[in-house]
N, CA, C and O atoms as a Maestro MAE file, in Angstrom:
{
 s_m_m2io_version
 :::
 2.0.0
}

f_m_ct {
 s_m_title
 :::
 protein
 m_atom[296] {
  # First column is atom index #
  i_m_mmod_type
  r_m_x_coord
  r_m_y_coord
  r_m_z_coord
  i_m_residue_number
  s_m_chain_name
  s_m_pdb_residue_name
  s_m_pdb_atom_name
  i_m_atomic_number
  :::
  1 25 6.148 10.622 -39.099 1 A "UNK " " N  " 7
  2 3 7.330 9.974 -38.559 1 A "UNK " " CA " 6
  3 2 8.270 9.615 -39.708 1 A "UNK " " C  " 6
  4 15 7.865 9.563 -40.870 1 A "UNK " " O  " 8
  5 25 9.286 9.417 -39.429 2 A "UNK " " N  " 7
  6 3 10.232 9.310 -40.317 2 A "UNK " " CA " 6
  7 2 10.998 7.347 -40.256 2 A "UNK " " C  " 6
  8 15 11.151 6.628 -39.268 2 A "UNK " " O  " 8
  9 25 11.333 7.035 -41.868 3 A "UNK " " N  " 7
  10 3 11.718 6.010 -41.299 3 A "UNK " " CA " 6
  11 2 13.190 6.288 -41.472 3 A "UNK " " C  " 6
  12 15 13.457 7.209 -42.244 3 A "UNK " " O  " 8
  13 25 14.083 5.730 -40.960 4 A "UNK " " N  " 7
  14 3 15.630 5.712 -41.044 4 A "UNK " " CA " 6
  15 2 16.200 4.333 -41.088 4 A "UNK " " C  " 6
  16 15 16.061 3.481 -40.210 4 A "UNK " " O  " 8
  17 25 17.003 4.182 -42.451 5 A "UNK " " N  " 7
  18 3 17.181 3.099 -42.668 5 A "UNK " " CA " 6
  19 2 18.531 2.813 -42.642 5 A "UNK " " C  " 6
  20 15 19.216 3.100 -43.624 5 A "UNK " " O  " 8
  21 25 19.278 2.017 -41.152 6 A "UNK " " N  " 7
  22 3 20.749 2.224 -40.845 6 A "UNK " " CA " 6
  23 2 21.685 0.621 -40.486 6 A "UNK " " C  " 6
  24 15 20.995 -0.398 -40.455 6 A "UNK " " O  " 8
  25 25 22.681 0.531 -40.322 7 A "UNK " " N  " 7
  26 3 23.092 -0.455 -39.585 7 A "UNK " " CA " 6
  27 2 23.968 0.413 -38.825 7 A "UNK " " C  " 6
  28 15 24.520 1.477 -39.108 7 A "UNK " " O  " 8
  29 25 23.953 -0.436 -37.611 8 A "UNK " " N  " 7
  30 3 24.624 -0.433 -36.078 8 A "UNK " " CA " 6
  31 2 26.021 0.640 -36.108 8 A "UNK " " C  " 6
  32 15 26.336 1.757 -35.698 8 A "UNK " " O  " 8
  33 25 26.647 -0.579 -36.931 9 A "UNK " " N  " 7
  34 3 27.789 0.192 -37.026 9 A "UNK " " CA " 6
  35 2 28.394 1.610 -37.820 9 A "UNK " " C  " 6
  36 15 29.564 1.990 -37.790 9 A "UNK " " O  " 8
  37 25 27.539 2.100 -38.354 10 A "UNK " " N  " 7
  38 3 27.583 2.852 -39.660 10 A "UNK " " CA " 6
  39 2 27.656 4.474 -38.666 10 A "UNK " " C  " 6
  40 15 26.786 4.648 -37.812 10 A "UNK " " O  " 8
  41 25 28.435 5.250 -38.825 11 A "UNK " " N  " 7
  42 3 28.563 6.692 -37.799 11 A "UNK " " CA " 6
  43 2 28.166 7.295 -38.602 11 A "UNK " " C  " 6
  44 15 28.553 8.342 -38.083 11 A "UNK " " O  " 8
  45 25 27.496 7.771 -39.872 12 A "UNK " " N  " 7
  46 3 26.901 8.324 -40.806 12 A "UNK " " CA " 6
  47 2 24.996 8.387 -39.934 12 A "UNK " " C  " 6
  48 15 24.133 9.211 -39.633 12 A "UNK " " O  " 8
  49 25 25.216 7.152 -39.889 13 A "UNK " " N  " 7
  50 3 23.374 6.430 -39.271 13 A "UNK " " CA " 6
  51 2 23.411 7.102 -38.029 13 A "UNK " " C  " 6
  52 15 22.470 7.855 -37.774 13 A "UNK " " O  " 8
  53 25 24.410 6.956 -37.134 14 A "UNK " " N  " 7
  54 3 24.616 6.836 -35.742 14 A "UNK " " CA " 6
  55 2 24.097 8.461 -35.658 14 A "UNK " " C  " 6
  56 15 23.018 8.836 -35.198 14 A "UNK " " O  " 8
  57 25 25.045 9.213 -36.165 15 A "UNK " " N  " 7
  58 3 24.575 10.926 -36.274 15 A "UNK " " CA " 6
  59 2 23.714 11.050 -37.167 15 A "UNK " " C  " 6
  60 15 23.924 12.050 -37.853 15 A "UNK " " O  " 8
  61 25 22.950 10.548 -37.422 16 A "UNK " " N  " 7
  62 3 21.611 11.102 -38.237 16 A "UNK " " CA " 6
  63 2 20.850 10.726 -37.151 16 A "UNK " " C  " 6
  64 15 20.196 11.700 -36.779 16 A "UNK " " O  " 8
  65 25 20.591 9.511 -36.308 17 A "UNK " " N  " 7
  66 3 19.702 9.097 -35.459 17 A "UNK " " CA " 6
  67 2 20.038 10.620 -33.945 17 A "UNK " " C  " 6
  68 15 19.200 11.404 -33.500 17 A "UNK " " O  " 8
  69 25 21.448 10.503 -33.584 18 A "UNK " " N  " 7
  70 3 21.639 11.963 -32.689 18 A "UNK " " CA " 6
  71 2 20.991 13.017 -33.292 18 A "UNK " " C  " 6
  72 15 20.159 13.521 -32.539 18 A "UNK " " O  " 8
  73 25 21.087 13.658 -34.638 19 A "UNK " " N  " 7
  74 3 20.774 15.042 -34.749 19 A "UNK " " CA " 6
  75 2 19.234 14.539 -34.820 19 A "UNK " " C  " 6
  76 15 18.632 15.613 -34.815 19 A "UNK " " O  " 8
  77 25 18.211 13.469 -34.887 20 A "UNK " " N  " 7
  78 3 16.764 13.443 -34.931 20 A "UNK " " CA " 6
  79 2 17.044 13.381 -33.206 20 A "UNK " " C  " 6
  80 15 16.933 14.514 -32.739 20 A "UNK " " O  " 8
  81 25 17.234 12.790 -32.609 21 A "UNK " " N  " 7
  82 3 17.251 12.498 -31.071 21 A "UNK " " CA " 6
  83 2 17.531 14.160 -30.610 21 A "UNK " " C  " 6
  84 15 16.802 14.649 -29.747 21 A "UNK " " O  " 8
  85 25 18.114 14.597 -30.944 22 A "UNK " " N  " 7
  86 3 18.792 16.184 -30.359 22 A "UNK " " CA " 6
  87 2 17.438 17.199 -30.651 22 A "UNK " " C  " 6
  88 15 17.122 18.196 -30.001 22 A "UNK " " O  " 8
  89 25 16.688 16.566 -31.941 23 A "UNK " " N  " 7
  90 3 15.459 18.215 -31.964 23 A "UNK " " CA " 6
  91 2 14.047 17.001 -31.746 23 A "UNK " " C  " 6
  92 15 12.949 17.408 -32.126 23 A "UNK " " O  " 8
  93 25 14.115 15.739 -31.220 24 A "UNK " " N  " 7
  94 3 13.079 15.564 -30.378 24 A "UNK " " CA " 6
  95 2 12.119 15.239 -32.074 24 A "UNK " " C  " 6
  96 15 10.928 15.461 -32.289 24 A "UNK " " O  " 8
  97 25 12.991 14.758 -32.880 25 A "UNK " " N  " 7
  98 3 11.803 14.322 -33.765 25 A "UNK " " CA " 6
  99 2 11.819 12.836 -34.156 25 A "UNK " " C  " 6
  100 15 12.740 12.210 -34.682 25 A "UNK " " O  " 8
  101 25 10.645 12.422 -33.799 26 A "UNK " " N  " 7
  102 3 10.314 10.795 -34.198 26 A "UNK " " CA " 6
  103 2 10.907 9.842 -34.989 26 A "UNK " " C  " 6
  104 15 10.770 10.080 -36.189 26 A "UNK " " O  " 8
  105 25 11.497 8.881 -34.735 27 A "UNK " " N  " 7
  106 3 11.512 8.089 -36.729 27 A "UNK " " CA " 6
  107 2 11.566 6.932 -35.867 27 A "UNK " " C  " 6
  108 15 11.736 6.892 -34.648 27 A "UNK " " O  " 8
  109 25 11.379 5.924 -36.764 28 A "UNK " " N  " 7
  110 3 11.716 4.849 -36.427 28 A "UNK " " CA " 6
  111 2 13.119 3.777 -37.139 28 A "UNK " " C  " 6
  112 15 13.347 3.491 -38.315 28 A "UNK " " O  " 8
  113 25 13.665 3.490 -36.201 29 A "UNK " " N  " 7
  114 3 14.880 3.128 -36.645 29 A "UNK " " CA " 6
  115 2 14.694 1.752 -37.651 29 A "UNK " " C  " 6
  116 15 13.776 1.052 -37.222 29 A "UNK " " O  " 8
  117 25 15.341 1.188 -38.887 30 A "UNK " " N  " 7
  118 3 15.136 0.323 -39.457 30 A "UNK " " CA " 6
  119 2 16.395 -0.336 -39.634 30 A "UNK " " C  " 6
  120 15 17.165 0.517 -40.076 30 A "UNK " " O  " 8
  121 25 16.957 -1.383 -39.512 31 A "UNK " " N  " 7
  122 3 18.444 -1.815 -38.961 31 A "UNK " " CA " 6
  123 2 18.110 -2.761 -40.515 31 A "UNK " " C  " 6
  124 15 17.240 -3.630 -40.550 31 A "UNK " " O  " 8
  125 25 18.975 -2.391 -41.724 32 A "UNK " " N  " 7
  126 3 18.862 -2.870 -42.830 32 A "UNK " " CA " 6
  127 2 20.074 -4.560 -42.566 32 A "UNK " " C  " 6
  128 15 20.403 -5.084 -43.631 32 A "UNK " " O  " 8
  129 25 20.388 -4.960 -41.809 33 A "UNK " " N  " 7
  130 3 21.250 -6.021 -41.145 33 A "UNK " " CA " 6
  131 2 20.144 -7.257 -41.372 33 A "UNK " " C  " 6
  132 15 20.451 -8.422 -41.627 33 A "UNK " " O  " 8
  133 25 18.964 -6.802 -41.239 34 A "UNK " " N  " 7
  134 3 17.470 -7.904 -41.399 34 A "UNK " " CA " 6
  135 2 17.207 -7.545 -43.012 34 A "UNK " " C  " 6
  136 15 17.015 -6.410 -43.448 34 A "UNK " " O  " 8
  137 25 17.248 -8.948 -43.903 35 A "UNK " " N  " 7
  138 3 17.021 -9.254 -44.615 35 A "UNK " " CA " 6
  139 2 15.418 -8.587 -45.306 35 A "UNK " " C  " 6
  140 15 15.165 -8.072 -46.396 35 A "UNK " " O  " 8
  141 25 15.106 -8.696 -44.867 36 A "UNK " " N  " 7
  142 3 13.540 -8.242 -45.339 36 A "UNK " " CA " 6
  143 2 13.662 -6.592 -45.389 36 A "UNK " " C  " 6
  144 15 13.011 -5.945 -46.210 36 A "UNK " " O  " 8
  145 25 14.189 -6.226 -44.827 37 A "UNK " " N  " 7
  146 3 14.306 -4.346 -44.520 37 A "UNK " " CA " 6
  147 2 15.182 -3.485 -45.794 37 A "UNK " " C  " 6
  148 15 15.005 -2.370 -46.284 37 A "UNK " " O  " 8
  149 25 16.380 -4.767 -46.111 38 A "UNK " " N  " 7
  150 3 17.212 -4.303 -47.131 38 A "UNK " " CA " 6
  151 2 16.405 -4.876 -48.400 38 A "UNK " " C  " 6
  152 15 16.548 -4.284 -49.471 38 A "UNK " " O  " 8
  153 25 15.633 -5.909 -48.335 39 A "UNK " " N  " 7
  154 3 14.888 -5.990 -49.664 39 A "UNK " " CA " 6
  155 2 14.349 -4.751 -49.898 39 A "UNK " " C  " 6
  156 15 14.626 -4.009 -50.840 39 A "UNK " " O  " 8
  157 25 13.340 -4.494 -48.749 40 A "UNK " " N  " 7
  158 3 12.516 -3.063 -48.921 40 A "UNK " " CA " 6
  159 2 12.907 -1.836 -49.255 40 A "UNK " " C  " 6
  160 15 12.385 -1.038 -50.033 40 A "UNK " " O  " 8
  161 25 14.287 -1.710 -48.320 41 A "UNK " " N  " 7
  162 3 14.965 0.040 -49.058 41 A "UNK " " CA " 6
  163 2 15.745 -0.482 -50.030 41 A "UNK " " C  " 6
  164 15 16.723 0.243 -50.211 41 A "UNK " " O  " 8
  165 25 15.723 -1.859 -51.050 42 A "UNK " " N  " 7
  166 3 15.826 -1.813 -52.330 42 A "UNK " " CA " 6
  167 2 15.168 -1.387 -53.583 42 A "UNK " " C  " 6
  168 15 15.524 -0.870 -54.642 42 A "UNK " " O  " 8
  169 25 13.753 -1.925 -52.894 43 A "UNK " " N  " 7
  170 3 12.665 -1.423 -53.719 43 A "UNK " " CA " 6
  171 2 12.367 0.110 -53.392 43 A "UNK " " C  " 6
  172 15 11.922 0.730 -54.358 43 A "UNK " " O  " 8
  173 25 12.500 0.725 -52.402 44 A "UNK " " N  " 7
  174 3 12.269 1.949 -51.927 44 A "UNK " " CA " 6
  175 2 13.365 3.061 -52.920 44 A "UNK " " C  " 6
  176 15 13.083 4.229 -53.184 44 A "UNK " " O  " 8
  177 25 14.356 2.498 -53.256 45 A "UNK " " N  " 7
  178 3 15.480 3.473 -53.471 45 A "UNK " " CA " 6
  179 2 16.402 2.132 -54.292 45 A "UNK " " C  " 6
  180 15 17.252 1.349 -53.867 45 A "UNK " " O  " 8
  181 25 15.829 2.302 -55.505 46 A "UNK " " N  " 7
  182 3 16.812 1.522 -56.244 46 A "UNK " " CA " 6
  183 2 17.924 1.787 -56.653 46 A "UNK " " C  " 6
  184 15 17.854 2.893 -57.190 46 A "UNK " " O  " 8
  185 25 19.000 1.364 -56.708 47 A "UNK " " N  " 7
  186 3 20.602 1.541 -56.751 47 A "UNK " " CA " 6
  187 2 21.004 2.511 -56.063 47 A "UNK " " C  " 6
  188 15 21.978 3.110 -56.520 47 A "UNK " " O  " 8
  189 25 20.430 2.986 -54.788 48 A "UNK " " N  " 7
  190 3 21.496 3.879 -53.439 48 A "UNK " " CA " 6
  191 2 21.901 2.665 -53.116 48 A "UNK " " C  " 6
  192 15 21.242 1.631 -53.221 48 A "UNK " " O  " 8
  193 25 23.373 2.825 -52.579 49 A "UNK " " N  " 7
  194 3 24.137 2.397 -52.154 49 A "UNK " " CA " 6
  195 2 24.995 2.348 -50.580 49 A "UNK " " C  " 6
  196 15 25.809 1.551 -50.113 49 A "UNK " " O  " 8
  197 25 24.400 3.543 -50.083 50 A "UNK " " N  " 7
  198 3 25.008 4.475 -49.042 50 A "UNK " " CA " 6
  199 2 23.867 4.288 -48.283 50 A "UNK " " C  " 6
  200 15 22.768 3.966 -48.734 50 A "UNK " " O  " 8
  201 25 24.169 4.513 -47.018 51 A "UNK " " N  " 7
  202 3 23.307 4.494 -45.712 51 A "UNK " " CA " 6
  203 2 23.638 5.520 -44.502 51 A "UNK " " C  " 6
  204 15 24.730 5.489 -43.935 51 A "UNK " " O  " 8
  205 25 22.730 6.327 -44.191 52 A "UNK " " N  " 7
  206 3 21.662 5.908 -43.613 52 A "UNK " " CA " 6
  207 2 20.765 6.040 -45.203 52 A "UNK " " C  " 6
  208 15 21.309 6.273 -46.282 52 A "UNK " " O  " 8
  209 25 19.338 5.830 -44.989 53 A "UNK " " N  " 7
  210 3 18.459 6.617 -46.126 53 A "UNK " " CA " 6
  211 2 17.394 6.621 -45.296 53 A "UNK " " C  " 6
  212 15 16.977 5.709 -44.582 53 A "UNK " " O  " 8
  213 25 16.876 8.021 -45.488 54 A "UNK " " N  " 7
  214 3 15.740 8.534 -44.598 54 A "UNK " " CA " 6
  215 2 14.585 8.693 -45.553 54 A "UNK " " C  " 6
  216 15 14.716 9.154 -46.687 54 A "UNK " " O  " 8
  217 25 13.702 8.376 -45.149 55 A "UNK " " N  " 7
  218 3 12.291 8.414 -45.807 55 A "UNK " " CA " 6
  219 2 11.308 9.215 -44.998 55 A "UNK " " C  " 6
  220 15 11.572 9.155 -43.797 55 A "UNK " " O  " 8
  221 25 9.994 10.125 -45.361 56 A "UNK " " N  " 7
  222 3 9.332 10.859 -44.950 56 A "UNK " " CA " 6
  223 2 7.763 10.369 -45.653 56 A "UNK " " C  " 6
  224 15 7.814 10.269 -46.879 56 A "UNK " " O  " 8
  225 25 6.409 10.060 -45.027 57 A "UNK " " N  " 7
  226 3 6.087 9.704 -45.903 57 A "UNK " " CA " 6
  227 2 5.798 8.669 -47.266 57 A "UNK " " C  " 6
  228 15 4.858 8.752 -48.057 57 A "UNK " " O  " 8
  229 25 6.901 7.697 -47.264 58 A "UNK " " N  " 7
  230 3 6.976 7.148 -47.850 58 A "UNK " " CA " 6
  231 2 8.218 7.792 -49.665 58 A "UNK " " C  " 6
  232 15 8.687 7.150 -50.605 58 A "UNK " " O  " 8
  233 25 8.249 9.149 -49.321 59 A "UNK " " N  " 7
  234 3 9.121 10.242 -49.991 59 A "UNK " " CA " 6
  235 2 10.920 9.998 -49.671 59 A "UNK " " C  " 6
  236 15 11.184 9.743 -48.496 59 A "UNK " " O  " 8
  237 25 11.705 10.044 -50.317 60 A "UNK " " N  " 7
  238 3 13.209 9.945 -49.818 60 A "UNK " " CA " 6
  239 2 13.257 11.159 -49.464 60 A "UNK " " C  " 6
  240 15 12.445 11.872 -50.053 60 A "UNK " " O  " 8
  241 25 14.249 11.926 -48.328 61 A "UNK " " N  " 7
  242 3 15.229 12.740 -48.132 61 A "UNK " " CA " 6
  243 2 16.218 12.536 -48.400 61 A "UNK " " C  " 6
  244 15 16.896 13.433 -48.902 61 A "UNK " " O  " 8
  245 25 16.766 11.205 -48.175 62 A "UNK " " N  " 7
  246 3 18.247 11.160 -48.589 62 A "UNK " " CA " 6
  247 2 19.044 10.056 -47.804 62 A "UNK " " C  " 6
  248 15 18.691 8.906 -47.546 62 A "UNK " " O  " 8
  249 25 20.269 10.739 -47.478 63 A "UNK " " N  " 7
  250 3 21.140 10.489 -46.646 63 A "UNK " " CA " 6
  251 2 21.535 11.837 -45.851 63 A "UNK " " C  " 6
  252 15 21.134 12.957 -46.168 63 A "UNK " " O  " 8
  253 25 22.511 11.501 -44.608 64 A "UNK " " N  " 7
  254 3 23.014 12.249 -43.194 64 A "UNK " " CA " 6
  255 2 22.858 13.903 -44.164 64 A "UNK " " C  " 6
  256 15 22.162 14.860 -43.823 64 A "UNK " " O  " 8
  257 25 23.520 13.829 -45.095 65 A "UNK " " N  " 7
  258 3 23.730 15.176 -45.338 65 A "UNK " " CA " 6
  259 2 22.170 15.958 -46.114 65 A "UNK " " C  " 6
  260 15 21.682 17.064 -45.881 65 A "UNK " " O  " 8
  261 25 21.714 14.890 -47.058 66 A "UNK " " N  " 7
  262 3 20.444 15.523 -46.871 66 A "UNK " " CA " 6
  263 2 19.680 15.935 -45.640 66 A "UNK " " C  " 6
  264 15 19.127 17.031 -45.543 66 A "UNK " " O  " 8
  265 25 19.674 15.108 -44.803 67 A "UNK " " N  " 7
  266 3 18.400 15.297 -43.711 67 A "UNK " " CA " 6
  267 2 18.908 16.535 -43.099 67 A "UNK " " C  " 6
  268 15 18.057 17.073 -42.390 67 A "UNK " " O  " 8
  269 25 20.133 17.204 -43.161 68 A "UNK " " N  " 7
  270 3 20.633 18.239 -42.070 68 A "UNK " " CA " 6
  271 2 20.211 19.548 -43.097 68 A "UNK " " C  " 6
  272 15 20.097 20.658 -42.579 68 A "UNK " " O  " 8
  273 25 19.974 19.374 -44.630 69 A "UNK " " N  " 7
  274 3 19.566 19.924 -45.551 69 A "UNK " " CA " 6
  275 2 17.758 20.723 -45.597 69 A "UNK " " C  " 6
  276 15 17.260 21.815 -45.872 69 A "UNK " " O  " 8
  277 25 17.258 19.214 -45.086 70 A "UNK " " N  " 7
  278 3 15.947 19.407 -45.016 70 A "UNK " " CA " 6
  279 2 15.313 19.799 -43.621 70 A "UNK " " C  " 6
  280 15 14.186 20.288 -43.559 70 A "UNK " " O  " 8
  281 25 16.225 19.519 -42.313 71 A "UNK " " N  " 7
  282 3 15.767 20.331 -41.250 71 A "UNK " " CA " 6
  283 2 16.181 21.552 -41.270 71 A "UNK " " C  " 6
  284 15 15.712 22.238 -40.361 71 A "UNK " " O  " 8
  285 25 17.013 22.166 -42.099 72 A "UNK " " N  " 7
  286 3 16.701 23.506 -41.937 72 A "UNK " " CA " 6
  287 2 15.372 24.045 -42.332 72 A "UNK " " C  " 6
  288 15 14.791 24.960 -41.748 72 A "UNK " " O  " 8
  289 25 14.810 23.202 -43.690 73 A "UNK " " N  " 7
  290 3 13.789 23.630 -44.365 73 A "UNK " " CA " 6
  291 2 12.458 23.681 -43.323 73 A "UNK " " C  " 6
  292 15 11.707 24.655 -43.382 73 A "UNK " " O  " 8
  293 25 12.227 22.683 -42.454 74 A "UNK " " N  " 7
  294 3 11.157 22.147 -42.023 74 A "UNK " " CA " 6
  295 2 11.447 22.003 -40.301 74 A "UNK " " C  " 6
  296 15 10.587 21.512 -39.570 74 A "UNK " " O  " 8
  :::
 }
 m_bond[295] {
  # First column is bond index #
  i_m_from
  i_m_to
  i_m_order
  :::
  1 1 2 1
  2 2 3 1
  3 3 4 2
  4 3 5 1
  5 5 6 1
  6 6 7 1
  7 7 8 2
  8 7 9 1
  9 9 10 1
  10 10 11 1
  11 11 12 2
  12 11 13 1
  13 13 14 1
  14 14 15 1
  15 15 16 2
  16 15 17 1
  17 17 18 1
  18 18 19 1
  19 19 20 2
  20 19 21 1
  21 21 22 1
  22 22 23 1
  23 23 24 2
  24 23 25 1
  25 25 26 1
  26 26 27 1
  27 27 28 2
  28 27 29 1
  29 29 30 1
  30 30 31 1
  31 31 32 2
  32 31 33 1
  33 33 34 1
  34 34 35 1
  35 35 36 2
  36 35 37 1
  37 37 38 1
  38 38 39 1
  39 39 40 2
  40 39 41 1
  41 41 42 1
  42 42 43 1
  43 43 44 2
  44 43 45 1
  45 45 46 1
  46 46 47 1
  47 47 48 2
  48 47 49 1
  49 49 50 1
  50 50 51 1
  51 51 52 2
  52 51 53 1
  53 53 54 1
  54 54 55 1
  55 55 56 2
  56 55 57 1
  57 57 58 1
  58 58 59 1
  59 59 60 2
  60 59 61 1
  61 61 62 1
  62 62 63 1
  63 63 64 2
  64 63 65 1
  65 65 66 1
  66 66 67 1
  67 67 68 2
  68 67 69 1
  69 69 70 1
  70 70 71 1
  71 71 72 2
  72 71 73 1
  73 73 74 1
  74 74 75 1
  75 75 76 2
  76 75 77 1
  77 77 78 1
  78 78 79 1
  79 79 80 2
  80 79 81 1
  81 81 82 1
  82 82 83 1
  83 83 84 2
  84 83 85 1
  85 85 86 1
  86 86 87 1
  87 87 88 2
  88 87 89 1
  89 89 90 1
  90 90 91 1
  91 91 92 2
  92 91 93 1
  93 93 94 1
  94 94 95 1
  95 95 96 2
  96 95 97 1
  97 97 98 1
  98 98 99 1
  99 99 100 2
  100 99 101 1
  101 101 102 1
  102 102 103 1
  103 103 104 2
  104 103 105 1
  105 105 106 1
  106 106 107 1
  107 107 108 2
  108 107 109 1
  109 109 110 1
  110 110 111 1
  111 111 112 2
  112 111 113 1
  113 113 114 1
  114 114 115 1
  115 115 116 2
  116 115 117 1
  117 117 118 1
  118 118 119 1
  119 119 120 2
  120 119 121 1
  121 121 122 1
  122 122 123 1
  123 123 124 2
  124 123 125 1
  125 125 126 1
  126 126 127 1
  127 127 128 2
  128 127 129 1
  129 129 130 1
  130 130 131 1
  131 131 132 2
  132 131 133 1
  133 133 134 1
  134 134 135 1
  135 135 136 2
  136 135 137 1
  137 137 138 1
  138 138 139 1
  139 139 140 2
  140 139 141 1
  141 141 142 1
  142 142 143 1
  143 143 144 2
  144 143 145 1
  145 145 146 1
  146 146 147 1
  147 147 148 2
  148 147 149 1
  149 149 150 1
  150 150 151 1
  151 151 152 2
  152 151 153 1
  153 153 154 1
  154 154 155 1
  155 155 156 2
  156 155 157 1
  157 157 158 1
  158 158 159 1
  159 159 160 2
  160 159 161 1
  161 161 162 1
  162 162 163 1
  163 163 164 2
  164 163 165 1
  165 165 166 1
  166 166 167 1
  167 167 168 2
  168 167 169 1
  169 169 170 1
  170 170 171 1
  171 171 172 2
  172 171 173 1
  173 173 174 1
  174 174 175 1
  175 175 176 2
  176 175 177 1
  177 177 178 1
  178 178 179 1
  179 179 180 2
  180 179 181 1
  181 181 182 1
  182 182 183 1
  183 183 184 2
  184 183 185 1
  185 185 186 1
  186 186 187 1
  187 187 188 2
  188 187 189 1
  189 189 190 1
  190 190 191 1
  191 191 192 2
  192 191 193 1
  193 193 194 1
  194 194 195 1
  195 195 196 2
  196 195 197 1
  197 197 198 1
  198 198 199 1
  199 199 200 2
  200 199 201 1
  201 201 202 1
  202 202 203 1
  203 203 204 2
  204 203 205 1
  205 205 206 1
  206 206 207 1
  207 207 208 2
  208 207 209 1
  209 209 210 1
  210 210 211 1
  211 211 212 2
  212 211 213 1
  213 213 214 1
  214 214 215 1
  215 215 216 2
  216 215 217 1
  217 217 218 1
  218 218 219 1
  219 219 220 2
  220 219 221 1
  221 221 222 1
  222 222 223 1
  223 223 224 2
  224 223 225 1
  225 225 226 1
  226 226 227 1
  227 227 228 2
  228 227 229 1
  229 229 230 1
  230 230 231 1
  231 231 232 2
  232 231 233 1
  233 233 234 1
  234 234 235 1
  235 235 236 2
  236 235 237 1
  237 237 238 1
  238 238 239 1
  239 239 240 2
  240 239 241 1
  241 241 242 1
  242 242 243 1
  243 243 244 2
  244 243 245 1
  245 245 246 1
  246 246 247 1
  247 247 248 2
  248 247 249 1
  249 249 250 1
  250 250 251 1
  251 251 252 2
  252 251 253 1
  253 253 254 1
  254 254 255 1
  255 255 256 2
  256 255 257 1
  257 257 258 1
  258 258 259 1
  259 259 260 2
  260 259 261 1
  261 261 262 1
  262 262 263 1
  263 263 264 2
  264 263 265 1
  265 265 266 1
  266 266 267 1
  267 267 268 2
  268 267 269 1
  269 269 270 1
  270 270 271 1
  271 271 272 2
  272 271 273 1
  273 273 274 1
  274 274 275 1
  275 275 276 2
  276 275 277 1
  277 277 278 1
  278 278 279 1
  279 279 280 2
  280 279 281 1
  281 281 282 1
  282 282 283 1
  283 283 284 2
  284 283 285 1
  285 285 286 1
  286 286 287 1
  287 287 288 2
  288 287 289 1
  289 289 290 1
  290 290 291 1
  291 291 292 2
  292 291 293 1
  293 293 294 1
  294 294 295 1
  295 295 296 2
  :::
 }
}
């Protein structure tokens, strides 16, 4: 499963969560708006700045444009 780490308002997040929703693959959404979540994809990914950030594994993919990168791969 994948985690995806987004806020609400962000249309970057919004279409990364559609194109996982569109091929039916899992993640769980992580709304970095909660304090404890943005500590974590601090420590997860030190100095990204940009959101969404998708994790695999505990592994980064990226952001929106990675992940459309790596479903071609996979």
């Amino acid at each position: 499963m994948l985690d995806v780490y987004t806020r609400p308002t962000c249309i970057w997040c919004i279409r990364a969560k559609e194109l996982l929703n569109s091929k039916g693959i899992p993640f769980k959404n992580l709304d970095i708006n909660d304090d404890e979540l943005r500590k974590e994809l601090k420590v997860k990914a030190p100095g990204i700045k940009t959101i969404p950030q998708i994790f695999k594994d505990g592994k980064r993919i990226g952001g929106y444009e990675d992940l459309v990168e790596y479903l071609k791969d996979h």
